[in-house]
Phi, psi and omega in degrees: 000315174290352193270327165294272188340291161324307188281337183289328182292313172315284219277301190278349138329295163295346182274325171292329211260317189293339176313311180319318176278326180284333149318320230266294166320329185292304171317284167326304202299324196289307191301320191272014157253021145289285144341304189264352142301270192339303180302345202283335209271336173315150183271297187293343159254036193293311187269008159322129157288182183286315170343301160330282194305305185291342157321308167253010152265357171291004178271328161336147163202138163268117230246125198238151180244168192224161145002104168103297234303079161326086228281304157287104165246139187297130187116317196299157157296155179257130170221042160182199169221164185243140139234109223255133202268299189217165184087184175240160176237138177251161179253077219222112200229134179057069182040351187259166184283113181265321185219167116252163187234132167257142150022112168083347187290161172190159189217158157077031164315315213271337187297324181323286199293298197260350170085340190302162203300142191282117182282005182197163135292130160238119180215149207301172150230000159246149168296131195236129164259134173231182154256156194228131154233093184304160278223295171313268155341313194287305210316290181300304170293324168330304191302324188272350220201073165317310186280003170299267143018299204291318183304338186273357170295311195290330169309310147329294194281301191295309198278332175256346166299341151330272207295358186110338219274116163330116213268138146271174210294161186276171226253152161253165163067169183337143171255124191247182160345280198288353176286331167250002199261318184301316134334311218267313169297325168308299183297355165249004158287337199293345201234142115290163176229149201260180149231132160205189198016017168111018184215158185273137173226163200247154188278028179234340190189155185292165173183154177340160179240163193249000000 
């Protein structure tokens, strides 16, 4: 009797804690295949694999917002990007109201790479979850993932031949840093840009928001 006991004193700790865990994984695994729908609809990771992709959301984090709360000021350096998972957002640049951005909605691709100035306010108007991937982290996978890289090149290039814009000659061998942060300024002399029904649009065809 006592050897049950003992053994029982043992045995349903562990039966608890591995339940515990296998929640806990179950959860993890569901939020980053969550994540990673959300992430998929981006322009800018369009020619990612998903390998790829979940690589650089693991620099993710989710960031809650309360009302009135400024996710984002127009002018600041942009050092990551945003994508909002539930609530709403206004959009507002030179004092007028421009967008809201809702659920699935996202900003700040080109700032992730190159860092330039936020072209707008964005500030909450629901309590809002977004995921934030900061500038660091996309970096560091990159960094890890060449052909990662090529692909945000080969991406980067399909978006500004979009706009009309004379292609510079294409890059051979490795892609570094400065080969995308130089796309990424060429793409914000090419456009001016609208906001509107809740997305940024360039004025001949929707494209990324910045």
């Amino acid at each position: 009797m006592l050897a049950t006991s003992w053994v029982l004193s043992i045995l349903v700790p562990v039966l608890l804690g591995l339940v515990l865990l296998a929640a806990a994984w179950i959860g993890i695994r569901w939020v980053g295949s969550e994540h990673q729908e959300l992430a998929r609809s981006v322009r800018l990771f369009r020619g990612l694999s998903d390998r790829q992709l979940r690589s650089i959301l693991r620099a993710a984090r989710a960031v809650e917002f309360a009302p009135g709360d400024t996710i984002v000021t127009g002018g600041s350096p942009g050092r990551s990007f945003f994508l909002i998972r539930r609530g709403t957002a206004k959009v507002s640049a030179g004092g007028a109201d421009l967008a809201r951005l809702g659920p699935g909605s996202y900003f700040g691709e080109l700032a992730l790479i190159d860092e330039g100035p936020r072209t707008a306010t964005v500030v909450a108007e629901t309590q809002t979850t977004s995921l934030e991937i900061p500038s660091s982290g996309f970096w560091r996978a990159l960094s890890a993932d060449p052909p990662a890289s090529r692909a945000i090149y080969q991406e980067l290039r399909e978006w500004l031949a979009s706009t009309g814009e004379p292609l510079p000659e294409e890059a051979e061998g490795p892609v570094d840093r400065e080969m995308l942060t130089q796309l990424c300024r060429e793409l914000r002399e090419a456009r001016s840009v609208d906001w509107a029904e809740g997305q940024v649009r360039s004025r001949r065809r929707p494209w990324a928001r910045r």
